[in-house]
C-alpha positions in Angstrom: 0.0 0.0 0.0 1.4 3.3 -1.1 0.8 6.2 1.0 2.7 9.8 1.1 3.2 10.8 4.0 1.7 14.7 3.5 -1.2 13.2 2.7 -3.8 14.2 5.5 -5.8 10.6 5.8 -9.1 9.4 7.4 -9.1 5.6 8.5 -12.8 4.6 8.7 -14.0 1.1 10.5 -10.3 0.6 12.5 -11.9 -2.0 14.7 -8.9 -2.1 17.7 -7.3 1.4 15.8 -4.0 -0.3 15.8 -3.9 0.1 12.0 -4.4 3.7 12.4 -1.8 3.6 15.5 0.8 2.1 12.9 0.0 5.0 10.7 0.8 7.1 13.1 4.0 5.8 14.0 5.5 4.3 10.9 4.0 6.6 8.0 3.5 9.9 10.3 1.1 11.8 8.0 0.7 15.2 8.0 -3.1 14.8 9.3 -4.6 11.6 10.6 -8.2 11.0 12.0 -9.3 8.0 12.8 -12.8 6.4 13.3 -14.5 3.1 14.4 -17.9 1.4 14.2 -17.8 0.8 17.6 -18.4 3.6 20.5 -15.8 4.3 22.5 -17.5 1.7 25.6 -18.2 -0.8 22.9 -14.4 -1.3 21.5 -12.7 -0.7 25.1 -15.2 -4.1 26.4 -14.6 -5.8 22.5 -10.8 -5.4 22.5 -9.0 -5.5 25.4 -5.2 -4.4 23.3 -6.4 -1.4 21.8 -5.0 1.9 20.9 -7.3 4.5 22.0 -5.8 6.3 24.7 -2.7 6.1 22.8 -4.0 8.2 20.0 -5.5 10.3 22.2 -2.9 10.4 24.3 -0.9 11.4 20.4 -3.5 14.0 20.0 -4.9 11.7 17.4 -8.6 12.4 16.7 -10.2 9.7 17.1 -14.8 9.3 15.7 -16.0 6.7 17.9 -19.8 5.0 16.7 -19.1 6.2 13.2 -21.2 4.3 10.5 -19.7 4.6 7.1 -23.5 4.2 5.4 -24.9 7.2 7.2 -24.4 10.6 5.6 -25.0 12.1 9.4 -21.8 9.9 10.7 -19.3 12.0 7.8 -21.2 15.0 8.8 -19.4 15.0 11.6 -15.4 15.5 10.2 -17.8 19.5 10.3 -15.7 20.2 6.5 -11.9 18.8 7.7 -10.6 17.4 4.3 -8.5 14.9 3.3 -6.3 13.1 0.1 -7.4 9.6 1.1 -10.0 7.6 3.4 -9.1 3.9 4.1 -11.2 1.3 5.0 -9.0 -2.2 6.1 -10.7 -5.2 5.6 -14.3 -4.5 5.6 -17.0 -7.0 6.9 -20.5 -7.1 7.9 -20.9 -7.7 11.3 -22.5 -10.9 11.9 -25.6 -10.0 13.6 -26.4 -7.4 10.6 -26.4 -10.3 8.3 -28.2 -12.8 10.4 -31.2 -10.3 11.0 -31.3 -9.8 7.0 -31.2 -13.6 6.5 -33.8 -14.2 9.3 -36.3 -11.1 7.5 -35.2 -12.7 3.9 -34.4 -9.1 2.7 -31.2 -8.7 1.2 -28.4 -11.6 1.3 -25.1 -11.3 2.7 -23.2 -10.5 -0.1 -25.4 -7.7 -1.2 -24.9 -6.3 1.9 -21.2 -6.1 1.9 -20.8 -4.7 -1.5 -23.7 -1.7 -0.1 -21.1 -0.9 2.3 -18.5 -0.2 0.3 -20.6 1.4 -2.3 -21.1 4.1 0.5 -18.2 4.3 1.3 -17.1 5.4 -1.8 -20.1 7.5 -2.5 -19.9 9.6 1.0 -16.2 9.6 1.4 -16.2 11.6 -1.9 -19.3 13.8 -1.3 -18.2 14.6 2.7 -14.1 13.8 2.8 -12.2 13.9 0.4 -10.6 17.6 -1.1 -11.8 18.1 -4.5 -8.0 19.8 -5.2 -6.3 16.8 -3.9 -6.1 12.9 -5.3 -9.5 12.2 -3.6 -8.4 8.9 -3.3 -10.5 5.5 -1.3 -8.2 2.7 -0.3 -10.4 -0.6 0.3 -8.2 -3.4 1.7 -9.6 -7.0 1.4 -8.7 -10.7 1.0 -8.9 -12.4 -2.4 -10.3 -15.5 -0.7 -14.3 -16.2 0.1 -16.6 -14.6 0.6 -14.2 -11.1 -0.1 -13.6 -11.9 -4.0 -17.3 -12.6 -4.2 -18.4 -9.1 -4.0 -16.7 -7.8 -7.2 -14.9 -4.9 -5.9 -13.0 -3.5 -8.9 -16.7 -4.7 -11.3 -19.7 -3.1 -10.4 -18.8 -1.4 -6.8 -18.8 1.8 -8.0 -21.6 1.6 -10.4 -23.5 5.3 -10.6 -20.4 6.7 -8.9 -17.9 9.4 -10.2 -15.0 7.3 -8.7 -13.5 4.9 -10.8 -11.5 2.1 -10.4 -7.7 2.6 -11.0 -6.4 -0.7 -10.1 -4.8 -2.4 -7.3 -1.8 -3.2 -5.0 -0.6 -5.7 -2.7 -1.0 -5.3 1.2 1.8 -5.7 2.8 1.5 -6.1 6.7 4.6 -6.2 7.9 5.3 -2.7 6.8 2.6 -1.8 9.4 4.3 -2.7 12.7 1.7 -3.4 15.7 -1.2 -3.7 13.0 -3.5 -6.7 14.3 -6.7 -7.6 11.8 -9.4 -7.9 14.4 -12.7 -9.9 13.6 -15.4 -7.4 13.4 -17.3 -9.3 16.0 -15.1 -10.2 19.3 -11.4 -10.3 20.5 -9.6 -12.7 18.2 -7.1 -11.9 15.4 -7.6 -13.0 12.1 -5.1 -14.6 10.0 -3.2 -12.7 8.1 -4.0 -13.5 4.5 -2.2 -11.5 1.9 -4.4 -8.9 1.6 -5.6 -6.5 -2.0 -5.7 -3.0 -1.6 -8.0 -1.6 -4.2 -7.9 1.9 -5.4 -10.4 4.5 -6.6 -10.8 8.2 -7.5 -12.8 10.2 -9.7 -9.4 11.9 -11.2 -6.1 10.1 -12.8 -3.2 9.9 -10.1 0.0 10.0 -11.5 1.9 9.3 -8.6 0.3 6.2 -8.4 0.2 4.9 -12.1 3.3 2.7 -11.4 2.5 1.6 -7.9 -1.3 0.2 -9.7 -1.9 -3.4 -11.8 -4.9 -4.2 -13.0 -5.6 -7.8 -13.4 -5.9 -10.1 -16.1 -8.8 -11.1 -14.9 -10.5 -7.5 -16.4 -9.6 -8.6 -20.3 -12.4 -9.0 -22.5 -11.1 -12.8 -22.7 -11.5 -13.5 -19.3 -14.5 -13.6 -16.3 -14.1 -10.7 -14.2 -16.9 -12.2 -11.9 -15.4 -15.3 -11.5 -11.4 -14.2 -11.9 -10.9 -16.9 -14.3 -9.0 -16.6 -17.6 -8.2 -15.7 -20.4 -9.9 -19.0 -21.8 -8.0 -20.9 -24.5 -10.4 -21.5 -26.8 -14.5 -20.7 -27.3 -15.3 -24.3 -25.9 -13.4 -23.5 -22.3 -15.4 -20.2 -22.3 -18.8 -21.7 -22.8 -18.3 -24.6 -20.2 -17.3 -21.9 -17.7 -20.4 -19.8 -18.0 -22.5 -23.0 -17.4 -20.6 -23.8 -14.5 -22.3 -23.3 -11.0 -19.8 -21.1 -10.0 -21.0 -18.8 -12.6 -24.4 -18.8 -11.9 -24.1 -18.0 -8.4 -21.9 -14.9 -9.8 -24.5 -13.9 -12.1 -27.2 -14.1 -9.1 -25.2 -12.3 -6.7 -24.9 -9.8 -9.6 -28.5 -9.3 -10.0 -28.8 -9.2 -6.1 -26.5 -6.2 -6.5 -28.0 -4.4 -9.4 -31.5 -4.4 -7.8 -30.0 -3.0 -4.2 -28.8 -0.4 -6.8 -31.7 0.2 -8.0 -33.7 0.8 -5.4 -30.6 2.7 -3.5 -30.4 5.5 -6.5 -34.4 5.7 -6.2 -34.4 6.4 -2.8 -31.7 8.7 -3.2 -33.2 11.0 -5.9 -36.8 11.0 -4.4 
């Protein structure tokens, strides 16, 4: 993950904050605020090693109780700006997708790409400075159910940010950073993770840090990450496989949420 260091950053969903504490330490940004899902009571009971009152302690701002989807949570930065907003390893809480599955509203997956989706939508209408590289950093793992949600696809469908491609996540080069599960005190391995990049403008400072996969050609499945297929024959067996169907329903899952998310927008 490339980051300069006079860029003023926002970390959003920093579960224990030790990822922002590492920031803070290792990177030493001009600006850093950081923010978690959790209030202030919640995390201190959740995470017994955290790094609160050690930001605050750094004069590190910190938003407890701040909910990415809810335009009155960025309200709250009252106009501070910044170059980039990071959100590591992103993840329904469980409880949120067991009361969707028991009211058979939306399914899991749906739910974690709307997330991110506002993410990206209110971290560029509330945080990021139009005259800087307005930049969102999502980190996550290209294992299940993460490369299921089609992060660099259809995420940022209706949005002005686009997808600029990718690097690797590297956690050694964050000292003290722990990935927490989003529900209780436990670590979770530490799969290689995917940081995946997206602004409304070109970044070129960033152009040779970014790949974008192979995956992305016209001769491959982007929903699936499979290719490029030999031959016509490989092609059509793949997009009769099961795999692919679930895709394609998880797709339509999505477009529908999107639907009905720009509808209740506009109106």
């Amino acid at each position: 993950m490339y980051l300069d260091p006079n860029w003023r950053i926002l970390t959003v969903g920093d579960g224990d904050l030790s990822f922002s504490h590492a920031l803070h330490t290792g990177i030493k940004p001009k600006t850093l605020v950081a923010s978690t899902y959790d209030d202030a009571i919640t995390l201190t009971q959740k995470y017994a090693d955290n790094a609160l009152a050690t930001l605050a302690a750094s004069n590190v701002t910190v938003l407890n109780g701040f909910d990415v989807t809810n335009p009155k949570a960025w309200q709250r930065l009252n106009g501070e700006l910044f170059d980039v907003v990071i959100f590591q390893f992103p993840l329904v809480p469980a409880f949120v997708g067991e009361t969707a599955f028991r009211e058979n509203t939306t399914s899991i997956n749906t739910l974690n790409r709307a997330l991110l989706h506002q993410f990206i939508k209110y971290a560029s209408n509330f945080a990021l400075d139009n005259n800087g590289p307005m930049l969102c950093y999502i980190t996550s793992k290209d294992v299940k159910p993460y490369r299921e949600w089609n992060i660099e696809g259809t995420l940022n469908h209706g949005l002005a940010s686009a997808y600029l491609g990718q690097m690797p996540f590297d956690i050694s080069s964050f000292p003290g950073y722990k990935i927490r599960n989003v529900d209780r005190d436990k670590h979770v391995k530490d799969t290689s993770g995917i940081s995946y990049v997206f602004s409304p403008k070109k970044v070129p400072e960033l152009k040779s840090k970014l790949t974008i996969p192979t995956y992305l050609n016209s001769d491959s499945c982007a929903l699936c990450r499979v290719g490029p297929f030999h031959c016509e024959e490989d092609k059509q067996k793949h997009l009769l496989a099961k795999k692919h169907r679930q895709m394609l329903a998880f797709e339509a899952d999505w477009q529908a949420w999107l639907a009905q998310f720009n509808h209740q927008e506009q109106s």
